[in-house]
C-alpha positions in Angstrom: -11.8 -14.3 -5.4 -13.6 -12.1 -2.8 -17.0 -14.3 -2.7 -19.8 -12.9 -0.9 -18.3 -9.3 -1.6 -20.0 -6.2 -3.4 -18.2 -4.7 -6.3 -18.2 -0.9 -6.9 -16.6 1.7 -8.5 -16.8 4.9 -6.8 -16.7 8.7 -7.6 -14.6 10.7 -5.5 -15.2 13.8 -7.2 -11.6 13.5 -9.8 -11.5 10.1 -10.8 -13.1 6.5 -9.8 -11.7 4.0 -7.5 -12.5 0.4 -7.8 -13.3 -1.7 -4.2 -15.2 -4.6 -3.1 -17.1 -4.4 0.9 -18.3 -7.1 2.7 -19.3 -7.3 6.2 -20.5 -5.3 9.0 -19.2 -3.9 12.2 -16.1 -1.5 12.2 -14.7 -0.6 9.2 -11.6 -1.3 7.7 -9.6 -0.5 4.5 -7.2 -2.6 3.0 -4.4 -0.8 0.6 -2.1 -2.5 -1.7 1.0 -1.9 -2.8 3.3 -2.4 -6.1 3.2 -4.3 -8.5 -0.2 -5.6 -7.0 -4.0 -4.6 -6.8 -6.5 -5.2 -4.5 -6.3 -8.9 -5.3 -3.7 -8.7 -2.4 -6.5 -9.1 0.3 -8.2 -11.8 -1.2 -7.3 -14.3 1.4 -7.3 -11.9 4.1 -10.5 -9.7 3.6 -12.9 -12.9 4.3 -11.1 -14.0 7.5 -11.5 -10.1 9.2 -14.9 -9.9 7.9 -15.4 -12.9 9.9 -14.5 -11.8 13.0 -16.9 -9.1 12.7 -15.5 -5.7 10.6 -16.6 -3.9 7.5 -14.0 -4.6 5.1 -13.3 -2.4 2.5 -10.3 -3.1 -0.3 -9.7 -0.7 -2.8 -7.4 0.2 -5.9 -5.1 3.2 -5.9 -5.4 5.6 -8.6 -3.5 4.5 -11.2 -3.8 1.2 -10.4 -5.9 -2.0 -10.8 -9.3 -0.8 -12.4 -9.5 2.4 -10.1 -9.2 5.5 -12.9 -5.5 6.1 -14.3 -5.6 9.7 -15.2 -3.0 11.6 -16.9 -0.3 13.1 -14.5 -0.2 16.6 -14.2 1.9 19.4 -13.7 4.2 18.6 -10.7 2.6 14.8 -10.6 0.7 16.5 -8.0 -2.2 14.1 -8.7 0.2 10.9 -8.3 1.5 11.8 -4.8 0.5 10.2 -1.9 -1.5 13.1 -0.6 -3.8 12.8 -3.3 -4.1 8.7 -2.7 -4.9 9.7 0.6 -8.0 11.9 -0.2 -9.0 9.3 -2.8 -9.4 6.5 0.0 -10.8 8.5 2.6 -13.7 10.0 0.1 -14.3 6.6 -0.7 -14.9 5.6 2.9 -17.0 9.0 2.8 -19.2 7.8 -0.4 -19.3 4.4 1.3 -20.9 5.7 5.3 -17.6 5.4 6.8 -16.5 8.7 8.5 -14.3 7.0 10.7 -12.1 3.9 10.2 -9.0 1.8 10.4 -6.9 1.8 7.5 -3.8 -1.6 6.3 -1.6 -1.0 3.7 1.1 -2.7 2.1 4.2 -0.9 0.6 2.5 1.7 -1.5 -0.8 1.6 -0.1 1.6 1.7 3.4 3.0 4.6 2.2 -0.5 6.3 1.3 -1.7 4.8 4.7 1.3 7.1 6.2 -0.1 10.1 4.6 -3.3 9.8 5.7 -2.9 9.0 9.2 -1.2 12.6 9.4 -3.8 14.8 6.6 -6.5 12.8 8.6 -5.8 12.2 12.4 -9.4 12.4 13.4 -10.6 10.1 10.6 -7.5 7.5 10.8 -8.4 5.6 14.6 -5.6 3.3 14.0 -3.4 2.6 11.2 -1.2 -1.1 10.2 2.0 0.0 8.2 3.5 -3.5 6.5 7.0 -3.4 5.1 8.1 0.0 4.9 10.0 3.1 6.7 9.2 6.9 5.6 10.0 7.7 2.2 11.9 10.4 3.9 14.1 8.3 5.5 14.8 6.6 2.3 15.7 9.3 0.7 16.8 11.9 2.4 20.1 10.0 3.3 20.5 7.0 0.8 23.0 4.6 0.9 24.3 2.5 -1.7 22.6 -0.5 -0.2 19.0 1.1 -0.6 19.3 2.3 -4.1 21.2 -1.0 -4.9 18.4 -2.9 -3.3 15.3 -0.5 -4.6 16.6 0.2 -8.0 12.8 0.2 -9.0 11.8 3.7 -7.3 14.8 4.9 -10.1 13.8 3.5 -12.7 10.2 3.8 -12.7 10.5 7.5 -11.8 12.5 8.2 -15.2 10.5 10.4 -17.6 7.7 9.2 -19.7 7.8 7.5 -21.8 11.3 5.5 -21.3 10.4 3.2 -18.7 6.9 2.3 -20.1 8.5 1.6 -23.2 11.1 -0.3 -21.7 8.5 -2.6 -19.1 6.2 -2.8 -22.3 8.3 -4.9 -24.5 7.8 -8.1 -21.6 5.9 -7.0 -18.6 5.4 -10.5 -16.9 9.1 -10.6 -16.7 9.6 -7.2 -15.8 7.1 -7.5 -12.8 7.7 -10.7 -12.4 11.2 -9.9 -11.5 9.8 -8.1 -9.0 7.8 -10.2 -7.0 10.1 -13.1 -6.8 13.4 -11.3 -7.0 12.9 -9.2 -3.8 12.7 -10.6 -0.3 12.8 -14.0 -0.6 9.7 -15.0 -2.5 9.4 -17.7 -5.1 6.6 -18.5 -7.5 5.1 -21.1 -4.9 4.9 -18.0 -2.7 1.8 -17.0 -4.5 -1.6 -18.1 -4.9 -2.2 -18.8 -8.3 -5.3 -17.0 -8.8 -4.0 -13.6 -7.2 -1.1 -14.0 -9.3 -3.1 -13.9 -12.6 -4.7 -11.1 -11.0 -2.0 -9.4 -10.7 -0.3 -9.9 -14.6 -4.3 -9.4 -16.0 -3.2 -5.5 -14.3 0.2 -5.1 -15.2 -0.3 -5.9 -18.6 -2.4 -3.0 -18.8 -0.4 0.0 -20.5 -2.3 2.6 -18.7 -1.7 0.6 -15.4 2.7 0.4 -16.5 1.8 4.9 -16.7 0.3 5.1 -13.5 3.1 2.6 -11.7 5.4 5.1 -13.3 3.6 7.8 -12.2 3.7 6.8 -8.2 6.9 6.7 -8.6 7.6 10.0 -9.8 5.6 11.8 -7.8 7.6 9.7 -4.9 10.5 11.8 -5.8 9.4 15.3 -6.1 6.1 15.8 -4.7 5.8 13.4 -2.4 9.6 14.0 -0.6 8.3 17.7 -0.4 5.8 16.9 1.8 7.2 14.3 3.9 10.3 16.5 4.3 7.4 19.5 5.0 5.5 17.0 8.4 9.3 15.4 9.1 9.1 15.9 12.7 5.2 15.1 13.2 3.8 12.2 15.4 1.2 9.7 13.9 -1.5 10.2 16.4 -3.5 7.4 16.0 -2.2 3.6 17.2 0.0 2.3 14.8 0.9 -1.5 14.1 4.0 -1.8 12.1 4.5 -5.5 10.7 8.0 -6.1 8.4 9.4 -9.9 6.7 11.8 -11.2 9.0 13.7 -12.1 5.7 13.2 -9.1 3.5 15.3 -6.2 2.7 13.8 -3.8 4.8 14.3 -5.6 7.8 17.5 -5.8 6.5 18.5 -2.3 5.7 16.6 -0.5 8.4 15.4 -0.7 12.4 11.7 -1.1 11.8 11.0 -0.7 15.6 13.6 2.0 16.1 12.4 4.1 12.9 8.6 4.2 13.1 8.7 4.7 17.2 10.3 8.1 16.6 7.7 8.9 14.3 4.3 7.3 16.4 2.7 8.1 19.9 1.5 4.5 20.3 3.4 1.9 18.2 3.3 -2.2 18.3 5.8 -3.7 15.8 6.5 -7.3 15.3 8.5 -9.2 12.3 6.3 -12.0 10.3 8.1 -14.5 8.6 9.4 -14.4 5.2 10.1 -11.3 2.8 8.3 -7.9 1.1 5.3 -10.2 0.1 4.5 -11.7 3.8 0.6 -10.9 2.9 0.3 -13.6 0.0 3.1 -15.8 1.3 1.9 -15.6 5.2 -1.9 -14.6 5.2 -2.5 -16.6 8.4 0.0 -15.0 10.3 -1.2 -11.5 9.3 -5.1 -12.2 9.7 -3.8 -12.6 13.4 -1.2 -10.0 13.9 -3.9 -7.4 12.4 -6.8 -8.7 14.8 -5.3 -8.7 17.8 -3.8 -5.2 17.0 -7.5 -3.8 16.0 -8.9 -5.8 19.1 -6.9 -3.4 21.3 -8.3 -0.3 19.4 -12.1 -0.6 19.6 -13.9 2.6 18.5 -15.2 4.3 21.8 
C-alpha cells in the first residue's frame, strides 16, 4: 500500500501522529474512521495525487500507529476538538497552513470539528456517511441506538468493553465492518483488510477506540451542543451509501444544509464502507467537488 509515498511520524506538541504524503499541488487530508486506519485511502490517495494535490493521510490519536495516550480527566484529550488540533498541527509541521480536509465517520466527525475551531484554515471540507453527533444524540430514537449499538457499548467504562472486544477482536470488529450497511467480506481489499485487523488487534488501539467513544458522549456532545446553531463556512461536500443506515435513518441533504453555507450532497452506492467498496466512484465525487474550490 501507498507506493511512492513518504512515511512520518509527527510531533504535535502532546502526542505523535502517524501519515504518509505524496504529491504536490494543493493539499489535502484524508481522515479515517472506525474500526479503520489510514489504510482506508490506500486506493484513493494515489488517484488524487494524480490529478495534481498534496495528499496527506493520517491516523487519529488513538488509532493506527498515531500515539494512544492515556485518557484524561473528562476524556478531554479523546474528543474531537483535540483530533482536530492534532490534524491541523500536522498540516502545520508538514508547510500546509491552509488545506482541504475528507473524512470518513470518525475522521468525518473530527473533519466537523475542525471546519468550525478552524474556518480560515479548513477551505473546503468532504463529510462521508455521517449527520452531527448532536443530532444523534440529542433526540435518539430507538432505531439509532438499535442500529449504532457500538457508540454504547464502546463508551462503557474501562476496562469492560476492552475486556470484552479482547477475548476475539477479529470477530468483534469484524462484526462491524460486514454487519453494518451492506458490506460483505468481498467488499474489501484484502490487503487493507489485514491492515485493518494488524490495528485492531492492538490492545492500546481496542483503549483508544473506547476512548473516542467516550469522549463522544460527554465531552464531545458538550461542545457540539455549545456551536449547535453555527454554519460551516467553508464549502462542504457531503457523500452518504445509498444502502447504509444513515441514509436510512436520516435526511443527509436536509440535515447538513441547515448546518452549511455552501453544501453539495450526493448518495454513492452501497453502505457505511462506500470508500473501500466504491473507491472509483469517490476519487470522482471528491475531484469534481475540490475542482470547484480552487484556492484563490
Amino acid at each position: 500500500m501507498f507506493e511512492d509515498f513518504t512515511a512520518h511520524r509527527i510531533n504535535t506538541g502532546s502526542l505523535n501522529i502517524a501519515c504518509v504524503t505524496s504529491g504536490t499541488g494543493e493539499p489535502v487530508l484524508l481522515l479515517h474512521g472506525f474500526p479503520q486506519t489510514m489504510a482506508i485511502w490506500a486506493r484513493i490517495a494515489p488517484a488524487l495525487v494524480a490529478r495534481g494535490y498534496c495528499v496527506v493521510c493520517a491516523d487519529l490519536r488513538g488509532y493506527g500507529a498515531s500515539d494512544k495516550p492515556p485518557a484524561e480527566t473528562g476524556l478531554m484529550n479523546y474528543g474531537f476538538r483535540a483530533m482536530a488540533r492534532d490534524q491541523v498541527m500536522l498540516m502545520q509541521a508538514l508547510g500546509h497552513s491552509h488545506f482541504h480536509v475528507i473524512g470518513h465517520d470518525r475522521g468525518a466527525r473530527t473533519a466537523h470539528r475542525m471546519a468550525l475551531d478552524y474556518p480560515d484554515t479548513v477551505k473546503s471540507v468532504t463529510l462521508m456517511d455521517i449527520v452531527p453527533t448532536v443530532v444523534m444524540l440529542k433526540d435518539l430514537r430507538h432505531e439509532v441506538a438499535k442500529n449504532y449499538w457500538h457508540w454504547f457499548f464502546l463508551s462503557q467504562p474501562a476496562p469492560f468493553p476492552e475486556r470484552v472486544i479482547q477475548t476475539d477482536a477479529d470477530f468483534f470488529f469484524e462484526n462491524c465492518l460486514f454487519g453494518w450497511g451492506a458490506a460483505g467480506p468481498e467488499d474489501f481489499d484484502p490487503i487493507q483488510l489485514e491492515a485493518y485487523r494488524a490495528a485492531w488487534r492492538d490492545p492500546e488501539t481496542i483503549s483508544g477506540f473506547c476512548n473516542d467513544y467516550r469522549a463522544t458522549l460527554t465531552v464531545d456532545l458538550v461542545d457540539d451542543l455549545a456551536d449547535e446553531g453555527r454554519l460551516i463556512e467553508a464549502p462542504v461536500l457531503v457523500l452518504y451509501g445509498d444502502s447504509g443506515v444513515m441514509a436510512r435513518l436520516y435526511d443527509l441533504p436536509a440535515t447538513w444544509n441547515a448546518r452549511c453555507s455552501r453544501l453539495t450532497s450526493s448518495p454513492i452506492s452501497g453502505g457505511h464502507f462506500f470508500p473501500d467498496s466504491q473507491p472509483d466512484e469517490v476519487i470522482e465525487h471528491v475531484t469534481r467537488f475540490l475542482l470547484n474550490y480552487p484556492f484563490a
